[in-house]
C-alpha positions as CSV (number, residue, x, y, z in Angstrom):
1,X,90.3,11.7,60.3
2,X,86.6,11.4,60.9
3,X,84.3,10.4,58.0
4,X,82.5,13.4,57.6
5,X,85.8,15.1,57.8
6,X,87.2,12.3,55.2
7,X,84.0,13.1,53.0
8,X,84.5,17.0,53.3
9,X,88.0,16.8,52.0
10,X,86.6,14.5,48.6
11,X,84.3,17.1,47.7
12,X,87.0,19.6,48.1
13,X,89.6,17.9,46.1
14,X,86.6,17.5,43.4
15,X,85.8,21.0,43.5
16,X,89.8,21.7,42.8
17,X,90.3,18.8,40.2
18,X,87.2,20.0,38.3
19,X,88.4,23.3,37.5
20,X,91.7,21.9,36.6
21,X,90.9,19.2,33.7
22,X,87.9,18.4,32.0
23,X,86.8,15.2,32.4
24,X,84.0,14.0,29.9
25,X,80.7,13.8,31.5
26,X,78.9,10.2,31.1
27,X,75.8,10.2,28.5
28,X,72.7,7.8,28.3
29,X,74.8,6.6,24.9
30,X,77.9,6.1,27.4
31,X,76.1,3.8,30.1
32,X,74.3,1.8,27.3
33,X,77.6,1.1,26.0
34,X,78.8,0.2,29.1
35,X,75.5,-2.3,29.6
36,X,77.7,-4.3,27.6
37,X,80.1,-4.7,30.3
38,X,78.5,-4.0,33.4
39,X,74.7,-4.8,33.1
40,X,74.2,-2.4,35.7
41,X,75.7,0.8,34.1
42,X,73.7,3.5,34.4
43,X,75.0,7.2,33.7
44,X,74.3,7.5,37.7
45,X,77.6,4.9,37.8
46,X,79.4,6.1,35.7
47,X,79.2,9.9,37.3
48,X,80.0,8.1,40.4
49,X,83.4,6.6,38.5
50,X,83.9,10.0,37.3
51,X,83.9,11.7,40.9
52,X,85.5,9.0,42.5
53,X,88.8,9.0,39.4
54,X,88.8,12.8,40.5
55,X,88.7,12.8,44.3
56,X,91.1,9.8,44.6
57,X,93.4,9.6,41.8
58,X,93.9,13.5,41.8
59,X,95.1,13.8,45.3
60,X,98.8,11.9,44.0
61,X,99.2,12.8,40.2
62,X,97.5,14.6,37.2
63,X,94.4,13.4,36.0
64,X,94.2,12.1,32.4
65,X,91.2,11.9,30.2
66,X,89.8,8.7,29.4
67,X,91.0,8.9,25.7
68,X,94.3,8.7,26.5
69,X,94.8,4.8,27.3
70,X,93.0,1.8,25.4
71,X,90.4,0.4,27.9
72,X,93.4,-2.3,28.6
73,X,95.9,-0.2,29.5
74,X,93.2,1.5,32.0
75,X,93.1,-1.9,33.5
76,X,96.4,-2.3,34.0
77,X,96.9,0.9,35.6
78,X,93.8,0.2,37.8
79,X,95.5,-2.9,38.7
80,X,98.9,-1.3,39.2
81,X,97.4,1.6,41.9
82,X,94.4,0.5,43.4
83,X,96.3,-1.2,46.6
84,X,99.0,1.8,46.7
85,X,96.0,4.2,46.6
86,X,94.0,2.6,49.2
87,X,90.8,1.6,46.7
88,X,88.1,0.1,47.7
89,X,87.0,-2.9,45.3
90,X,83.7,-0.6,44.9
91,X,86.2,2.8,43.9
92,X,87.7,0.4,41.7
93,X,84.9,-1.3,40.5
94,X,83.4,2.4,39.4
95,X,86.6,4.1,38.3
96,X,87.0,1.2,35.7
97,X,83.6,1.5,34.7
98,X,84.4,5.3,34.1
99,X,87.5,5.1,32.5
100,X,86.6,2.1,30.1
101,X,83.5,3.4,28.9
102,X,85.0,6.9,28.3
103,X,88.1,6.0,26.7
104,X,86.6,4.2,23.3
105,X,85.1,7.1,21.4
């Protein structure tokens, strides 16, 4: 598959995931919680976690919101699927970012 085709069908399965859970969209407050992990956080990186848990995680099994696990079960799971679902350290870099961050309230 070519990458423009490769990129096509991401923002296809985000289209479909998006109308099919509600995933919390990353605030200021969000990424400067986050600064306390990843320096770099900005709500820019966490969207990007956000998009890339939909597109990728989405295409094998239901989505689950962020509040769901602690942030160490997140890891775990992250640890768990990122080699069976062909991750790159940046996807997982950003998913974690995402799915930490969002799961403490």
């Amino acid at each position: 598959m070519s990458a423009r085709r490769y990129r096509l069908w991401q923002l296809g399965m985000v289209s479909i995931v998006s109308g099919c859970v509600s995933l919390p969209h990353p605030t200021n407050a969000d990424a400067e919680r986050a600064r306390s992990l990843w320096p770099s956080a900005s709500v820019a990186s966490l969207e990007s976690g956000r998009t890339a848990y939909a597109a990728r995680c989405a295409s094998c099994h239901a989505l689950y919101p962020p509040q769901r696990h602690t942030p160490q079960e997140w890891r775990k799971a992250l640890t768990e699927m990122a080699e069976r679902a062909h991750l790159t350290s940046a996807e997982r870099e950003a998913i974690e970012e995402f799915l930490v961050t969002m799961s403490v309230p």
